[in-house]
C-alpha positions in Angstrom: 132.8 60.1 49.3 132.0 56.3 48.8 129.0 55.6 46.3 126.6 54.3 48.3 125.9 50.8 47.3 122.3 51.2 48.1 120.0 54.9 47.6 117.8 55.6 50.2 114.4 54.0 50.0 115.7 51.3 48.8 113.7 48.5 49.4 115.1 45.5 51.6 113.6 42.7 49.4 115.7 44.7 46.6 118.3 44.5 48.9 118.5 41.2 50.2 118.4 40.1 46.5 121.3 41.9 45.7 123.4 40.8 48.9 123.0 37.2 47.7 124.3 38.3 44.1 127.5 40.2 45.2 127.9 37.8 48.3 127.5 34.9 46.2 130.1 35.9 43.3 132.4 36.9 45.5 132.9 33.5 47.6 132.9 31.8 44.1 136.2 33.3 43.5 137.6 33.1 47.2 137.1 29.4 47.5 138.1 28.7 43.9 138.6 25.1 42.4 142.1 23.7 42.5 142.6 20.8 40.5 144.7 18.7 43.0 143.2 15.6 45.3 142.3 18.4 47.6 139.8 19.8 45.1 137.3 17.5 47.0 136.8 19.7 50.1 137.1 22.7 48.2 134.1 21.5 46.3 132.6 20.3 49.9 133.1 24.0 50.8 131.8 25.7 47.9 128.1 23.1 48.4 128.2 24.6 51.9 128.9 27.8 51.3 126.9 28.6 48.1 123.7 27.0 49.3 120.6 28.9 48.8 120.1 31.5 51.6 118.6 34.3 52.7 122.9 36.2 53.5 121.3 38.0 56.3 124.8 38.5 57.9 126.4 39.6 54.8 124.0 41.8 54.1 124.2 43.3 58.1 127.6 44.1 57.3 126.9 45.7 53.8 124.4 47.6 55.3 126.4 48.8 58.6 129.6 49.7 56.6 127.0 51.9 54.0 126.7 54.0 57.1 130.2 54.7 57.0 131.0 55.3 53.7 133.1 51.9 53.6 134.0 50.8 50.2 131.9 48.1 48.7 134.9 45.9 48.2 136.2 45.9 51.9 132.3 45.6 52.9 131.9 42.3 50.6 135.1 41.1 52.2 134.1 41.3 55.7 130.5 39.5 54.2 131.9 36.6 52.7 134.2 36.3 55.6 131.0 36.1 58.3 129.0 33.7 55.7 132.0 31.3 55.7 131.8 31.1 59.9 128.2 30.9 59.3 128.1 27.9 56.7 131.2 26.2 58.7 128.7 26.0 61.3 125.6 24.9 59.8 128.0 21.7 58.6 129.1 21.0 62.1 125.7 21.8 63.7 124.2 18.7 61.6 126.5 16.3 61.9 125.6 13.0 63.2 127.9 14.2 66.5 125.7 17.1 66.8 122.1 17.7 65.8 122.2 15.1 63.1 120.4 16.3 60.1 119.7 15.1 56.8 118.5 18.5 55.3 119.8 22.1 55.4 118.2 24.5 53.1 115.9 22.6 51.0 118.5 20.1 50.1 121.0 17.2 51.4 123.5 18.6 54.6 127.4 18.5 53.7 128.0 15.2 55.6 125.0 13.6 53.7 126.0 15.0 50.0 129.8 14.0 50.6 130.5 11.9 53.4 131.4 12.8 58.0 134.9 13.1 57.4 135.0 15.1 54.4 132.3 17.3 56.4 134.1 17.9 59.0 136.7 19.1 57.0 134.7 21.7 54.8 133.5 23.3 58.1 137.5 23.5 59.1 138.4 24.9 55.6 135.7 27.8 55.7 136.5 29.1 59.2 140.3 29.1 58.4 139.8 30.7 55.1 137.6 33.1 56.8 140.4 34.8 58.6 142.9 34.6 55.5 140.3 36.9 54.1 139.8 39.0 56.8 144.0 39.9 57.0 144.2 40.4 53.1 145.1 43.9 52.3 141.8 43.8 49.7 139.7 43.8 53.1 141.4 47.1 54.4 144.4 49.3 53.8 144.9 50.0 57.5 146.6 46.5 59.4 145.4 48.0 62.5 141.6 47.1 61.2 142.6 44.0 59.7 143.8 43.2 62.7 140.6 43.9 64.2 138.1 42.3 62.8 139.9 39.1 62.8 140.0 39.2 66.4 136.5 40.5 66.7 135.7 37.8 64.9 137.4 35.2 66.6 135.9 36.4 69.9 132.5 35.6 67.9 132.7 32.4 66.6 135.3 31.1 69.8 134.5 30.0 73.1 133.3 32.8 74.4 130.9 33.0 71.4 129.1 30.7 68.8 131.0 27.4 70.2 130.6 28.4 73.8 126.4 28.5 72.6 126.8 25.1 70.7 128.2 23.4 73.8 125.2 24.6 76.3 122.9 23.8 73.6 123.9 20.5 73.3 123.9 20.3 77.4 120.6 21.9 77.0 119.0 18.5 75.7 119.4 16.9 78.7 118.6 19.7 81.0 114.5 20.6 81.4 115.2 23.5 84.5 116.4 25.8 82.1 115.0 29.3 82.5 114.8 32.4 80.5 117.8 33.7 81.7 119.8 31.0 81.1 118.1 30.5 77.1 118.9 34.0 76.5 122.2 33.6 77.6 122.4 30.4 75.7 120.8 32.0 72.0 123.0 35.2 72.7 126.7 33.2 72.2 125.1 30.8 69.5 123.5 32.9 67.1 123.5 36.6 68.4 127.5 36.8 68.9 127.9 36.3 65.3 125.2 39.0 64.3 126.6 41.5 66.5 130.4 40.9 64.5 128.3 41.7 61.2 126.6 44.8 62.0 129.8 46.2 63.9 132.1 44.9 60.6 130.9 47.9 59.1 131.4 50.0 61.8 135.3 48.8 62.4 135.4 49.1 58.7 134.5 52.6 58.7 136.5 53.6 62.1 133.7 54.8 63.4 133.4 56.2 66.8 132.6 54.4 70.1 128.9 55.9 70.4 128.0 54.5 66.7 129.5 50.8 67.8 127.4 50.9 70.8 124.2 51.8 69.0 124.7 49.2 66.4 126.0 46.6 69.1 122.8 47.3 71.2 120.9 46.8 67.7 122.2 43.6 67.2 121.6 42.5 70.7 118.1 42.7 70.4 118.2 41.7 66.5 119.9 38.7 67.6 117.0 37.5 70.2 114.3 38.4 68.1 115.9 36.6 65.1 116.3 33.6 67.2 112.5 33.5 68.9 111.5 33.6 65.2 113.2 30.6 64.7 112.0 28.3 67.5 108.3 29.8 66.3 109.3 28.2 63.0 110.3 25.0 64.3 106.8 24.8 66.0 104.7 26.5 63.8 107.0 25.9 59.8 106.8 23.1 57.3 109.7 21.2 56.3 109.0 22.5 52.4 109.1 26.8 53.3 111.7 26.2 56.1 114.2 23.7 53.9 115.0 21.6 56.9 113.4 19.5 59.8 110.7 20.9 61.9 109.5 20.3 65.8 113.4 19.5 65.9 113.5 21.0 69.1 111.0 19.5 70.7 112.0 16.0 69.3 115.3 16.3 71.1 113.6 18.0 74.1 115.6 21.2 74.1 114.3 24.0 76.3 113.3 26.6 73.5 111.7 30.3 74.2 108.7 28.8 73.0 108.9 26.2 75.0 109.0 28.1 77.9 106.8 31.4 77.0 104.4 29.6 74.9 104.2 30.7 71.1 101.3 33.9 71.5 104.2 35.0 74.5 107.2 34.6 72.8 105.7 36.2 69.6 105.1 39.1 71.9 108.7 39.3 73.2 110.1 39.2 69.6 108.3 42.0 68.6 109.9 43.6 71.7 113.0 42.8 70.5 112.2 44.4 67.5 111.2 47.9 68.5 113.9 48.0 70.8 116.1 46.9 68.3 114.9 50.1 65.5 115.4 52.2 68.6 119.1 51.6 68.6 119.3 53.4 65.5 117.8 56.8 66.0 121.2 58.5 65.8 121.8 57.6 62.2 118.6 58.5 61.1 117.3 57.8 57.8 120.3 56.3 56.4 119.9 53.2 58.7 116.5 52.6 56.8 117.4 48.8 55.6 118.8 48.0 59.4 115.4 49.0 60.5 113.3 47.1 57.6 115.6 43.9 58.4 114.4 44.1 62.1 110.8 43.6 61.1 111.8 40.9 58.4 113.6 38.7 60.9 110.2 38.4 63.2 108.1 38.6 60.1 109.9 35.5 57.5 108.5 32.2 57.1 112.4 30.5 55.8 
């Protein structure tokens, strides 16, 4: 039996802290430093990458594979490969092109530290090098799984995820007869697609049966909405110095938000929703899915 990587009653603050340590040190040595002319993107990646964060994703997959007995290496492979997608995104997503952002995390975006080009080409590195990690042998003995999660990631962070929730996000500006429907639809490809991969990761990880997947799937489903009403309250409601970038974004660029619609008292209503039906998902593993139920609250709950 696999040494759990976290006791029971551990506290997610306790958690979270250490996800960032192990998550951290570990894409350290998968990006590396070459010493070539190239070294400039690989030091582009590593700014995007290892900025300060709460590794929510990495630490769904940590905490989904701990339900399955997965070995902390594999787990902390199929992390850092999720918070590559996630960071290649985040440098895309504020490029001039796109939403056009000076700050990410408390500090200058990619684009403004190093230049567009060089940017654009961090973003490609870390969603390539994602994959490379995902088929290495260190991530799982079985090719079969490997094989896997790369395409379960892939369908994520493709067309018929993340990307596909970029490009009706950016339609979204210059459409104002969105409805709910269509936002949910919208926030489920950008932002929940990519949280569902990280707290089924563990699951594939663990070849665990179809009933578990489904549980943890529906889980993230509504982890995923919550997660991202939270952050449109933010965007209304934050301050440039807790959030570490821009705030009333949104409304500056007229998107269609769930705020926008709902109003914040509503959509504060719906998110804590979300939540309960989120912890509800996962009654059938008990107390062992402690964390996954702590981090529902904390997504509704954070002020970053």
């Amino acid at each position: 039996m696999t040494e759990l990587l976290w006791p029971h009653g551990t506290d997610l603050s306790l958690a979270l802290s250490e996800t960032v340590q192990l998550t951290d040190s570990s894409l350290e040595k998968l990006i590396g430093a070459p010493q070539g002319l190239e070294a400039r993107v690989f030091d582009a990646m590593r700014y995007a990458a290892l900025a300060p964060g709460k590794r929510l994703r990495p630490f769904l997959v940590l905490a989904s594979a701990q339900l399955f007995s997965v070995a902390r290496r594999s787990a902390l492979q199929a992390a850092c490969a999720i918070e590559m997608v996630h960071a290649y995104s985040l440098v895309h997503d504020d490029l001039p092109a796109m939403d056009n952002s000076d700050l990410r995390r408390g500090r200058p975006t990619c684009h403004k530290a190093f230049d567009d080009a060089t940017a654009v080409l961090a973003g490609d590195g870390l969603l390539t090098m994602a994959f490379e990690v995902l088929a290495q042998p260190d991530t799982h003995g079985d090719p079969a799984v490997r094989c896997e999660l790369v395409a379960a990631l892939a369908q994520a962070a493709g067309s018929n995820g993340m990307v596909g929730g970029q490009m009706i996000d950016l339609l979204a500006e210059h459409q104002t007869d969105l409805d709910i429907g269509a936002i949910t639809r919208l926030q489920r490809l950008k932002t929940g697609a990519l949280i569902a991969f990280a707290c089924e990761a563990g699951a594939i990880l663990g070849k665990a049966p179809q009933e578990a997947r489904l549980a943890l799937r529906g889980y993230a489903h509504d982890l995923g909405l919550a997660f991202q009403i939270a952050d449109d309250l933010l965007d209304v409601e934050g301050t440039t110095d807790a959030t570490g970038k821009p705030v009333g974004a949104d409304a500056a660029a007229g998107k269609v938000t769930f705020v926008s619609i709902l109003g914040a008292e509503r959509a504060r209503a719906q998110a804590n929703l979300l939540v309960g039906q989120a912890i509800a998902h996962l009654e059938p593993f008990e107390e062992r899915a402690d964390l996954l139920r702590q981090a529902a609250s904390f997504v509704v709950e954070r002020r970053t």
